[in-house]
Structures are given as C-alpha cells and as structure tokens.
C-alpha positions in Angstrom: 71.5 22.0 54.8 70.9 22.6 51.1 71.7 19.5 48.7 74.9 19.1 47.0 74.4 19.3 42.9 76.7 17.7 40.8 77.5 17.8 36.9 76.6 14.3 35.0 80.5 13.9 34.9 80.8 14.1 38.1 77.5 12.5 39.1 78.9 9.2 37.1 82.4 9.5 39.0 80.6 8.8 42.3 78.8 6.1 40.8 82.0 4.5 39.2 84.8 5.7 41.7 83.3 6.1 44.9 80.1 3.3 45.3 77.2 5.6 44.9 74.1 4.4 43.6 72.2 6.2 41.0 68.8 6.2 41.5 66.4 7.9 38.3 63.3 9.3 39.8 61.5 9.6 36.5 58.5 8.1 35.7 58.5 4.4 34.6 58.2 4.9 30.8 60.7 7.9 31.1 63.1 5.2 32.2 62.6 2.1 30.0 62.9 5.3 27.2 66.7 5.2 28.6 68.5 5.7 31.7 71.7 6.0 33.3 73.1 2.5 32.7 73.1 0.5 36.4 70.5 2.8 37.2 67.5 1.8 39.8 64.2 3.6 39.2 62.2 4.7 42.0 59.7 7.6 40.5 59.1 10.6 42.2 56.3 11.4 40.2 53.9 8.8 38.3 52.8 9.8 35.1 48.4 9.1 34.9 46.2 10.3 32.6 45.7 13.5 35.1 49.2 14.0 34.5 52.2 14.0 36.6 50.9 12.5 40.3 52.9 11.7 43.8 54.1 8.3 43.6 52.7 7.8 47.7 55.6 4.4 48.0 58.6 6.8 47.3 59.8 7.2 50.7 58.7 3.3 51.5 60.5 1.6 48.4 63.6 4.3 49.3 64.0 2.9 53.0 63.3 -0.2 51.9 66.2 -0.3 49.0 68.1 1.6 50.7 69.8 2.4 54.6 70.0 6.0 55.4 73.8 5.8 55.6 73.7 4.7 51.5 75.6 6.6 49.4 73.0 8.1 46.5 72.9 10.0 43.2 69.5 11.0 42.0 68.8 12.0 38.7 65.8 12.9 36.5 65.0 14.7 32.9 66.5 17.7 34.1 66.9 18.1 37.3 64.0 19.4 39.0 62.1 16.1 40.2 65.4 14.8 41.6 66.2 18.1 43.4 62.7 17.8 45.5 63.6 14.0 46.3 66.4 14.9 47.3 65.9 17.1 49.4 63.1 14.9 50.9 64.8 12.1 51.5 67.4 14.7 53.2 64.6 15.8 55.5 64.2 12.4 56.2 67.6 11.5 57.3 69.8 10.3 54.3 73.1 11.5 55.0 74.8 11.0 51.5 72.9 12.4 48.7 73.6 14.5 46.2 71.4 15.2 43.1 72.8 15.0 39.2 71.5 18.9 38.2 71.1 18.8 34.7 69.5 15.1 34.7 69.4 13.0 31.5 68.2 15.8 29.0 70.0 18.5 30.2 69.1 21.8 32.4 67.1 25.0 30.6 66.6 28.3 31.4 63.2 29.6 31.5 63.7 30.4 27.6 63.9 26.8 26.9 67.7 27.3 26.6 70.3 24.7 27.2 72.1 25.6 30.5 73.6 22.6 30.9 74.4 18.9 29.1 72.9 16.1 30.6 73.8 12.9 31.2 73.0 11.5 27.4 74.7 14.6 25.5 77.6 14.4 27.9 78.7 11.1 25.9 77.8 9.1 29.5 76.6 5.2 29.3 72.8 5.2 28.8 70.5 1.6 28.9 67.2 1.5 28.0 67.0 -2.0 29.7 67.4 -2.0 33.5 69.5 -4.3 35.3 67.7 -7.3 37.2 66.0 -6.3 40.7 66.7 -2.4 39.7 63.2 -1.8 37.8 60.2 0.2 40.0 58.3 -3.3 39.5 61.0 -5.2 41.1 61.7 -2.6 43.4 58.5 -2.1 44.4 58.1 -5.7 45.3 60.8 -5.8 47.3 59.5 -3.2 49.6 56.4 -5.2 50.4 58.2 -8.1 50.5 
C-alpha cells in the first residue's frame, strides 16, 4: 500500500485536530536549525563527515517511542527522507502514517524549482528549541532505557 502524502497544511491539521504526532527525520543539526514546533526528532539519516549515513537505531527508538497503532506525521527538508521512513516503518507494521511531501523547505523539481511550499513558507509554527523528552538525545535514551 503506497503511503499517504499530505500538504504542510494539512500535515499540521492532523497534528492539531486529529492527535497525530509529527516526527522530523532530519538530521540532529537540521532540527535544532528549526522544526515543526512540538516536533520529536528521530533522524533517518545522520549527517558524518562521509556525509549523509543510516542512523542503524531508527526503527529501535521508533518502536520504542512509539506503538504501531500511533497515529504519525513524518516530515523532513523536502520530503524525500521522510517518504523512505515512511514507507519503512509501513513495511514494518505502522498502520497510521502519512508523510508531510514538501517537508520544511519545500519540494523541487529536478531544476531546483519550487513545486511546493513547505512547512516554514506556508506561515506554519516553527521552533528551533525542542520540547522536553522530544530531542534524538532524549529520545534515544529512552529507547535503551
């Protein structure tokens, strides 16, 4: 089954309206940069001196924050990291997730054109501090609790 993509609009109506969480799956200084506000970060990708790498505790810190039953928004710069997690945590049995497709920065075309406004240029809230518990650190943590 091929993962539901929503606009930033919409992506922040399921977080406010309908008890989704928004999880940002960029990198951890992507994120303190700014982020959806009430946002948890849980990267999909690391970024090392080698450039971007797995982050091999995605799928642990994801059960471990979260049941498969929880009700999830993913997000990224633009949409393409959250798309893959998405649709691997799909594979992995998350019923309810559906992936914000033109992320923070917006979605471009292969010319480097804006497709789409992202969360920030949509006028949505953006923090660049994240809420207690919801930071990768913290998050992390919890999974090996």
């Amino acid at each position: 089954m091929a993962v539901q993509r929503v606009s930033p609009t919409e992506a922040d109506r399921l977080v406010r309206e309908e008890g989704y969480a928004y999880v940002d799956v960029r990198s951890i200084p992507e994120f303190q940069a700014g982020h959806p506000a009430g946002a948890y970060n849980i990267p999909f990708l690391h970024k090392t001196s080698a450039g971007m790498q797995p982050n091999p505790d995605f799928m642990a810190v994801m059960t471990s924050v979260f049941s498969k039953g929880a009700k999830l928004v993913l997000g990224c710069r633009s949409g393409n990291r959250s798309l893959r997690a998405a649709e691997l945590l799909q594979q992995a049995g998350f019923l309810e997730v559906v992936d914000q497709r033109a992320g923070l920065a917006g979605a471009r075309d292969a010319f480097g054109q804006l497709r789409e406004v992202g969360w920030e240029a949509a006028g949505l809230d953006v923090a660049s501090d994240a809420l207690t518990g919801r930071d990768y650190e913290s998050l992390l943590r919890h999974d090996r609790g």
